[in-house]
N, C-alpha and C positions, 0 to 999 in steps of 0.2 A: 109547426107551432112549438113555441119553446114553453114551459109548464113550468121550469124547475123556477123555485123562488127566488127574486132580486136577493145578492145580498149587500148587506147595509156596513159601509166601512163607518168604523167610527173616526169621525175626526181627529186629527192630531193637531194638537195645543203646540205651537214653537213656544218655546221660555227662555231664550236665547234674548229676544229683544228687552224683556221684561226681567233679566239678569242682570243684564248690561244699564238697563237704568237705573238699578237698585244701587249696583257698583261706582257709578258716575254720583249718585248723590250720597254716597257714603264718603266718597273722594272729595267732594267739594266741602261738607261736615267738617271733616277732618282738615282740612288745612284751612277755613275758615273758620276755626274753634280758637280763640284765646285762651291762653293757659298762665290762671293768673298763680303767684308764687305765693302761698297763705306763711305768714307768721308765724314760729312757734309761740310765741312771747306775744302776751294778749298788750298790746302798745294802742295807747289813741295821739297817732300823729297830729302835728297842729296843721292847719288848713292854710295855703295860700296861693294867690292868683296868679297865671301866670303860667306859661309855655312850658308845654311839657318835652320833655327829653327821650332820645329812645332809650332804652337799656343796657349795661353795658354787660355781655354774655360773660366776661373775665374778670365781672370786676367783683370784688370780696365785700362784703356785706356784716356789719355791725352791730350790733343793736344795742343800745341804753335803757333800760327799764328806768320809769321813778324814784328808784330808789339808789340809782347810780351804778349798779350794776349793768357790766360789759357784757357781753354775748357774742361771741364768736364762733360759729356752729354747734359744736356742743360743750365747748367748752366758756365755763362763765369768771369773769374774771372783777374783781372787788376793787375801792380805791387803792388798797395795802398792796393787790396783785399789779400794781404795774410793770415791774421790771419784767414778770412771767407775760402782762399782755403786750409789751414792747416784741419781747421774740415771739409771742405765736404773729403779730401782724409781720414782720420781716422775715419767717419763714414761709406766711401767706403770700408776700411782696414774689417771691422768686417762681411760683406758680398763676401770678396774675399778670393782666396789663398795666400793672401800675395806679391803678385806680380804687376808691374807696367809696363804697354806699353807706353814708351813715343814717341808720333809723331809729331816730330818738324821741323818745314818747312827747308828748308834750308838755308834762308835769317833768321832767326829769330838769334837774339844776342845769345851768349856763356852764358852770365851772367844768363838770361830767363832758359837757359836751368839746369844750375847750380844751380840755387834759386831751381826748382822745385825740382831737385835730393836732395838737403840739406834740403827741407821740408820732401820727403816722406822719406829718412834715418828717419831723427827725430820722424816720426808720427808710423816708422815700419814694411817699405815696406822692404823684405830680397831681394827680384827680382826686378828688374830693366830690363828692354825690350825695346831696342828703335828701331823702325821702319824706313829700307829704301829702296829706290827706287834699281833695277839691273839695270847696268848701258847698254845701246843698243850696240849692236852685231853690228861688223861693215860688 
C-alpha cells in the first residue's frame, strides 16, 4: 500500500496564445488608425461638394488666415512680404513634387487667395490643391 500523499501539480497558464492576440490587435489598431494633420492656424474652410482626392505626401501646404496673412510652416508672410514669400515657395518648389495645398479660411479676401495662385504659377508649382471643409449631414 502506498500511504504517502498525492501531490497536487499546480497548473500552468500558457500566455503565449493570449500574447499573440493582444499583438495581432494592437497591429491591426495601428495600421487602421487615421492620422489626421490638425492646423496650427484656427481657419474655418468653406464647405463644398464633391469628390474627395487622396493626399499628396510631397506636397507643400499654405495657409491664408482672414486677414490675409500667408503661412508657410512657421514662417508667416504679410501682403508687403511678397517678394520674401516668392523665395520661401521656390525654395519649398526644389524639395517637393511640384504641387501646392492651399488652405484658406473662408473669410479670407479672393484677391489673397489669387496673389498666392499668381506667385506659385510663376515660381512653378504645376498642382495647385485647395483644402475644404464637408459640409454637415442634416
Amino acid at each position: 500500500m502506498n500511504f504517502r500523499p498525492k501531490r497536487i501539480d499546480n497548473p500552468d497558464i500558457n500566455l503565449t496564445p493570449l500574447i499573440d492576440v493582444v499583438f495581432l490587435l494592437l497591429i491591426f489598431f495601428m495600421v487602421s488608425t487615421t492620422f489626421t494633420q490638425e492646423a496650427r492656424l484656427d481657419i474655418t474652410l468653406p464647405t463644398a461638394d464633391g469628390l474627395t482626392i487622396n493626399e499628396f505626401s510631397d506636397a507643400v501646404e499654405i495657409m491664408v488666415s482672414d486677414e490675409g496673412h500667408y503661412y508657410l510652416g512657421e514662417a508667416v508672410f504679410t501682403y508687403e512680404d511678397m517678394a520674401a514669400l516668392r523665395s520661401a515657395l521656390a525654395l519649398a518648389l526644389e524639395d517637393s513634387d511640384s504641387s501646392l495645398t492651399i488652405s484658406a479660411d473662408g473669410a479670407a479676401s479672393h484677391q489673397a487667395v489669387v496673389t498666392l495662385m499668381d506667385i506659385a504659377g510663376q515660381v512653378g508649382y504645376v498642382n495647385l490643391n485647395f483644402t475644404t471643409a464637408q459640409p454637415a449631414q442634416e
